[in-house]
N, C-alpha and C positions, 0 to 999 in steps of 0.2 A: 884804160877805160875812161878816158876822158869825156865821152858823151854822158856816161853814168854820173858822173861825178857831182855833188853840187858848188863844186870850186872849180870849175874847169873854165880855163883862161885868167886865173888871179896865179902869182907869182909865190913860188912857194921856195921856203930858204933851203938850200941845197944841205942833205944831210936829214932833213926833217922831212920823214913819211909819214903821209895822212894814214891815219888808223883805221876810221868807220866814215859812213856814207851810208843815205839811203837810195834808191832809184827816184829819178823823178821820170823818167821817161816808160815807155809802152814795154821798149827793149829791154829793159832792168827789171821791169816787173817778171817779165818772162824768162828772164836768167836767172833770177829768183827763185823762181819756182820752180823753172828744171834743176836748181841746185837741190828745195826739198821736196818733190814731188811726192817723196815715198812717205815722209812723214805728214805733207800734208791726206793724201789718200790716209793713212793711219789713223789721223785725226779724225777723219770724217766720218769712214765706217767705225770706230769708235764711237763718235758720237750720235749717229742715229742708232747701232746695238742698245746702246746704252738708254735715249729714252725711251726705243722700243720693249727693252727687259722693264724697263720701270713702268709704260703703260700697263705690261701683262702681266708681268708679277704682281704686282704692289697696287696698281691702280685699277685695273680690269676693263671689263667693259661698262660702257653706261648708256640705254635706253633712252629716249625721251617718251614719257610717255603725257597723252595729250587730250584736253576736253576741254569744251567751250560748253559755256552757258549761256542763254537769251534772255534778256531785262525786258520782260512784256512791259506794259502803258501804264503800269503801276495799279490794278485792281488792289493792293491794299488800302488805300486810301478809300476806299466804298463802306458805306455804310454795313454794318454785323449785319447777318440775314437774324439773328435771335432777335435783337431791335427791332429789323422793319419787319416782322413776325407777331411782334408783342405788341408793341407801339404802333405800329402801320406807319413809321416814317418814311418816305419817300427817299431809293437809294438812287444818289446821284453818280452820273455814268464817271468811268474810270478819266485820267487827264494823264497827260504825259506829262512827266517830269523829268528836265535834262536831270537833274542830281539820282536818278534811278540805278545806272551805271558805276557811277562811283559809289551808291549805298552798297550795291552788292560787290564792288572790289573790296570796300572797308570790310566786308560783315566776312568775304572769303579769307581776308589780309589776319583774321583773330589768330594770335600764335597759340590759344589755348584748345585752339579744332586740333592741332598736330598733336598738341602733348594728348589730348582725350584720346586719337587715332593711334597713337602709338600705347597709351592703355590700354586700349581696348582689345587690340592687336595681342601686347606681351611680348617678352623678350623671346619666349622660344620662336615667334613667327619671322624675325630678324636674325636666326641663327645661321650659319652655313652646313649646310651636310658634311658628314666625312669624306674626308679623299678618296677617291677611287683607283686614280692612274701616280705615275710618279709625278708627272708634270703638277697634276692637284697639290700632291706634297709638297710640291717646292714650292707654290706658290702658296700655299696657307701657313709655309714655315716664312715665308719673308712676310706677309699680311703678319702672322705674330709676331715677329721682330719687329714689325714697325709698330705695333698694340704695344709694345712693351716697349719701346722708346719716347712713345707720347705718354703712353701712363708715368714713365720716369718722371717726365718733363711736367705734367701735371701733379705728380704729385711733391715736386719740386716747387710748385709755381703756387701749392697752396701750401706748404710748410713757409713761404716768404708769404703767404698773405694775400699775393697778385689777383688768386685766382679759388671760389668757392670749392668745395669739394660735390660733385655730379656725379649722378647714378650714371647706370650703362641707359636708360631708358632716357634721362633728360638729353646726354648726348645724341642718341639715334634721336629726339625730338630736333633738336638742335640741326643736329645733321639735315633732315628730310626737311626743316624751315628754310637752311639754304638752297636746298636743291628747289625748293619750290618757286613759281613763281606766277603770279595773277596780273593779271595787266588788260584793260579796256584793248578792244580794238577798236582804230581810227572811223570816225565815222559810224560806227555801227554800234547794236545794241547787244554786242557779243564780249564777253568775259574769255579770255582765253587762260585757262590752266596747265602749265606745264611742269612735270617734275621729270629731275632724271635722278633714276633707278639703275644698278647693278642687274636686277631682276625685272625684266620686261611682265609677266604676269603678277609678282605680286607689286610692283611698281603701279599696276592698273587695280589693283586690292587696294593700297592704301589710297590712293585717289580717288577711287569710289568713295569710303569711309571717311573720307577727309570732303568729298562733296557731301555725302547723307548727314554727316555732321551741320555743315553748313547751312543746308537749305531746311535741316529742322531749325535752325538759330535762327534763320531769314523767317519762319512761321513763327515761332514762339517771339520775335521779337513785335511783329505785328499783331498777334494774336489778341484776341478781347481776353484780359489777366482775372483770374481769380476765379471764374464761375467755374469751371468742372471742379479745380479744386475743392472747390468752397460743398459744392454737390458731394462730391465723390468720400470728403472729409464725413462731413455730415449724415451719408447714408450709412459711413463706416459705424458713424457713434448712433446713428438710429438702430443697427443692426445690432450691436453689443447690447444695447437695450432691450431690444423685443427677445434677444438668448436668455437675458437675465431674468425675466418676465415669465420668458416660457419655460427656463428652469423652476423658478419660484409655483409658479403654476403646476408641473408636471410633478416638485418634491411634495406639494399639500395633497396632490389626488391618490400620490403612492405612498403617505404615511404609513408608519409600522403599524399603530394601531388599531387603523378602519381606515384602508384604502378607500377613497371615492373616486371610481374611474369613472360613472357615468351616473346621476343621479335622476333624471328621467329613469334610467333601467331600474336603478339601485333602491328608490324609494317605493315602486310596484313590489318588486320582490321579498322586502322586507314586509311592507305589510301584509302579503301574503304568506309569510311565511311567520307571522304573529298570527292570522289568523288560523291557521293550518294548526298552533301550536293552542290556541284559546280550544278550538274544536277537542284536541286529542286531551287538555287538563278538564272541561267538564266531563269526556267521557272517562277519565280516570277518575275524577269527582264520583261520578255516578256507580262506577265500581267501588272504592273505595266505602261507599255509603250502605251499596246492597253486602259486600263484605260485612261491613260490622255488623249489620244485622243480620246476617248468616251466624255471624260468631256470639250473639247475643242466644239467638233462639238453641244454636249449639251448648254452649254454656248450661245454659236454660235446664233444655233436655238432658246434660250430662250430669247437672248435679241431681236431676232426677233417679239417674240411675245409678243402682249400688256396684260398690266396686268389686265386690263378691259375688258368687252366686252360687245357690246348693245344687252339688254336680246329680249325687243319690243319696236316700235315704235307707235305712231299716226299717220296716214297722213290725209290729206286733199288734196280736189283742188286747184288749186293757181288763184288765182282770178286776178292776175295781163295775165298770160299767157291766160286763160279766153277771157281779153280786147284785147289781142292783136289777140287772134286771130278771135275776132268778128272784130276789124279793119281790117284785113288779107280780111276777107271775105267782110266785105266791098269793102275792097281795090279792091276783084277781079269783084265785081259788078260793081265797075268805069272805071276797063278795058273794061269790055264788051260795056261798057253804049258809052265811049269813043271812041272804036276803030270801031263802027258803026258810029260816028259822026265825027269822025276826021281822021282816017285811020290811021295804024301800023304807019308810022314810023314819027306822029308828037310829037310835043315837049309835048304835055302832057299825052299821051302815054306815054313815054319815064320816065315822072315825077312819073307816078301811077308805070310803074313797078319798078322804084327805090325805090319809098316808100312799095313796095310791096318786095323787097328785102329785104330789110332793117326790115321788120316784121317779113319777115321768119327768118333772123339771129335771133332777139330777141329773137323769139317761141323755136328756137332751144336755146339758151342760158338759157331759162329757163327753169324751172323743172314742169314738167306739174302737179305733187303734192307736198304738203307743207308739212315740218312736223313739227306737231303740238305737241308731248309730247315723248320723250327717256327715257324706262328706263336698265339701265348699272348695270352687276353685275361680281365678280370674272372671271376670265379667267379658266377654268380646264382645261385646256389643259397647261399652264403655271403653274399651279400648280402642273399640275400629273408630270410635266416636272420638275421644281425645285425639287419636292422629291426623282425623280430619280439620278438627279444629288447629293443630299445629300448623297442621297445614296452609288453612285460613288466615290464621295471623301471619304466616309469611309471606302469601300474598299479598295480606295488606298491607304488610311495612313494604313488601314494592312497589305498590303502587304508590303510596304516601313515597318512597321514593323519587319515584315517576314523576308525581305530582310538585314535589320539589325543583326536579329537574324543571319539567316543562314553566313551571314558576321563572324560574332561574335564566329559561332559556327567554320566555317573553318580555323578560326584566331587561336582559342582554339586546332583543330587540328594538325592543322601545328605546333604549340607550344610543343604539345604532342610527335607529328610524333619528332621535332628534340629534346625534353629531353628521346624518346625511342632510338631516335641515339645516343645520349650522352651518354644516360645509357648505351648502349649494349657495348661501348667500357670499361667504368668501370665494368660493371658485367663480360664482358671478361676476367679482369684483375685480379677480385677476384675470376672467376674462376680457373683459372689458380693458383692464390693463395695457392686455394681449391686442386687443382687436384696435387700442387705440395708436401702439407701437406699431402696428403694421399698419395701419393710415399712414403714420407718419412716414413708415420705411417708403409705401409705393409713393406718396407725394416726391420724398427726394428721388425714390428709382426713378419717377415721371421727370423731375425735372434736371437728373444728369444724362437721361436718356436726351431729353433735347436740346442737355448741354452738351454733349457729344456730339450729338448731328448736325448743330452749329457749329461745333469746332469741325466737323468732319467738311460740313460748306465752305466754312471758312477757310479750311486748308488749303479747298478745292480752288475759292477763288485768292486766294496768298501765294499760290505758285506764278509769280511775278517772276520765278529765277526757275527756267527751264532747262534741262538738257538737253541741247540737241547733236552733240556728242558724247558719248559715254566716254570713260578714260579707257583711251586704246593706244598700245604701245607699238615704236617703228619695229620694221621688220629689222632693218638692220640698226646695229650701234652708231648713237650719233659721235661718243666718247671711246677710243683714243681716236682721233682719225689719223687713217696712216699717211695719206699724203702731207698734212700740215706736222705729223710726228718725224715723217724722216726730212721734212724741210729744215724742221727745227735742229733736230739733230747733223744735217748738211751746216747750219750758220754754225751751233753750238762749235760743231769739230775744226770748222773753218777758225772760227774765233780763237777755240785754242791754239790752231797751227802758226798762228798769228805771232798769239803770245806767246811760244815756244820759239820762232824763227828768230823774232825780236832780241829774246835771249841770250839765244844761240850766237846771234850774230854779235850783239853786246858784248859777250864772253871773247867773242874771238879776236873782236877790236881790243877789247882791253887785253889780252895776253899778245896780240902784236905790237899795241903800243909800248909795253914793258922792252919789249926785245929790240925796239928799232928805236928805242931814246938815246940821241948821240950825247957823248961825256960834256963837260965846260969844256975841256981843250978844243974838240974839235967842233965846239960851237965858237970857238972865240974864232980860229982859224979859218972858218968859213963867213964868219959872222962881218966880213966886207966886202965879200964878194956878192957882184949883183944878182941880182935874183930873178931869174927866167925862163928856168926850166922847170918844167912841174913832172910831174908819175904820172 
């Protein structure tokens, strides 16, 4: 194989066989390779399998998923509409500014929109479901293997120091920062976003959320600072006020003592109901007054009458009046007898009618019947009479009573009547309290209501960063591609058959040159003879 050779035509000492050589010719390459044909084919379907299993196992597929934003002429730079609203400044028209474009690559470029989106999010939205088929298996058993070799390595890399210690959620931030990327497009006023995702839909979830992040940042960075706050603050602590206000107010009106729920009502009533009560004490007055004089003249009349009284009597004749006046009658037979014998006006005449006088007095002095046996029993007329008057006086201690009470009750009123005068100047005062906290509440409700609706214009005109594609993921995966995977894997295999042949062929030169080294002897023996023939 002298054309092979790269010694061919130099004179080679006889005895001494060239070991190795590589082809430099077309023809050598080709005899090369039909010598390892089988091992190079080996290599190569090897090595496209191989980064084929490693694209699907381990690496999967990956989406691009993709939204552009528009940089309007920069309406942030306009005057607040709250300003030229209050003030009547004159808002001047929007300008274009070339630095628009790059504002809004800087403001999308914030690595703290991913980390927010991916809180926001949570690890369970990042999780993978369970396996369904075998093929799942075996590829979320090498996805864990290879979780569980970087975790090695990581937590390798912080026991030396190298490297912090990171949650699962800084990582997936980290991750999805690199997957991302913002970049102006040439000449135009377009933001181009693309991230690629494993997951075509939620890859378009967190690109939404990573845009809605951003363009609130794009508003609040321009935004006029401070006034809703400042309102919204302020109507908070006007509103705690007018609670305490109207607590303080609503505990004085329901006191324990003498609730005053309404003192218009309350102060009618009461004195109505003092006078209702003056009415009913003189008309117990006026009973009480006709009582005691009932019980005076009862009194009166009862000590008049005895507490006895004779039931029946006995009588008889009285035998003494009997005598006298059988003397009487004598007597008048001695005038007769007399005044035929001695005539009217002698001295013994004179005598019989003295003594005949004197009878008649007696007759008259005495009781012409005696009585002989009385019997006496209760009086009812004095007793129907005393139980009247018991009666009487119990009446009257009720109505003195009565009058007591009703005393007692208008005492209570008037009591009432001036703690409902008292009150209504304190409830006046915490109304007013009241009425002054709620001024003050609708002043701030007025003025975050129009700090709102400035903010809500201002938004309107702060959308300087428009969507004019939402995040919408390819149909197909842009990531593994298989043509440029099994290309790679056609060099990779090639390279190894390479370095395998190189080897191989190394290996066989150096065991031929062991075997075809001539001794001293028969190098000295040859060692004058000329040299002209080659292998």
């Amino acid at each position: 194989m002298e054309g092979g050779s790269p010694m061919a035509g130099r004179a080679v000492p006889e005895g001494l066989v060239r070991t190795t050589w590589l082809p430099t010719d077309l023809l050598g390459v080709f005899a090369l390779l039909r010598s390892y044909w089988r091992l190079i084919l080996a290599c190569a379907v090897a090595g496209v399998f191989g980064l084929l299993a490693q694209a699907v196992l381990i690496g999967g597929p990956r989406y691009i998923v993709s939204a552009k934003i528009l940089v309007n002429l920069g309406p942030e730079m306009v005057t607040s509409p709250l300003l030229v609203a209050r003030e009547g400044a004159s808002q001047a028209p929007p300008l274009r500014r070339p630095e628009d474009p790059a504002t809004g690559v800087e403001i999308f470029s914030n690595p703290r929109l991913v980390t927010e989106v991916v809180n926001r999010l949570g690890e369970g939205f990042f999780s993978d479901g369970p396996p369904q088929t075998f093929f799942q298996q075996v590829k979320r058993a090498g996805k864990d293997a290879m979780a569980a070799a970087q975790e090695a390595v990581r937590e390798a890399l912080v026991m030396l120091g190298l490297r912090p210690r990171t949650t699962r959620l800084e990582r997936l931030a980290l991750a999805i920062s690199a997957a991302l990327r913002v970049e102006p497009v040439r000449r135009t006023d377009i933001i181009d976003l693309t991230l690629a995702f494993p997951d075509p839909r939620a890859g378009e979830i967190v690109l939404a959320q990573f845009i809605e992040l951003a363009l609130s940042g794009h508003v609040h960075a321009y935004r006029m600072p401070g006034v809703t706050a400042f309102f919204r603050d302020g109507r908070a602590d006007r509103l705690a006020e007018l609670r305490v206000a109207e607590e303080r107010l609503l505990s004085y009106r329901l006191q324990s003592d003498n609730p005053v729920w309404s003192v218009a009502e309350q102060r009618p009533v009461l004195i109505r109901a003092e006078a209702d009560a003056q009415v009913q004490l003189r008309q117990v007055t006026a009973s009480i007054a006709a009582t005691e004089a009932e019980l005076r003249r009862g009194e009166q009349a009862l000590a008049a009458l005895p507490a006895e009284i004779e039931l029946s009597t006995v009588r008889s004749r009285n035998s003494a009046t009997d005598a006298l006046r059988s003397r009487l009658g004598q007597l008048r037979v001695d005038l007769a007898t007399q005044q035929a014998r001695y005539g009217e006006g002698s001295p013994e005449i004179t005598e019989i009618r003295r003594q005949a006088a004197a009878l008649n007095a007696l007759v008259e002095a005495e009781d012409p019947y005696r009585i002989d046996e009385i019997t006496r029993g209760v009086n009812l007329l004095h007793q129907s009479l005393e139980r009247d008057l018991m009666a009487k006086r119990i009446e009257l201690e009720g109505q003195r009573g009565r009058a007591h009470q009703l005393e007692a009750q208008i005492a209570g009123l008037r009591r009432q009547l001036q703690q409902v005068e008292t009150a209504a100047i304190e409830i006046a005062l915490r109304e007013q309290d009241v009425t002054r906290h709620r001024r003050a509440l609708d002043l701030y409700d007025r003025g975050y209501e129009d700090a709102r609706i400035a903010e809500a214009m201002e938004a309107v005109q702060l959308s300087g960063l428009r969507v004019v594609m939402p995040p919408t993921a390819e149909t197909l995966p842009s990531a593994p591609s298989i043509r440029r995977t099994v290309l790679l894997g056609l060099i990779a295999g090639l390279v190894l058959a390479a370095g395998l042949i190189l080897y191989l062929e190394f290996r066989a030169a150096m065991a031929g040159r062991r075997e075809d080294e001539p001794s001293p002897a028969d190098a000295d023996s040859v060692g004058g003879q000329p040299a002209g023939r080659g292998r």
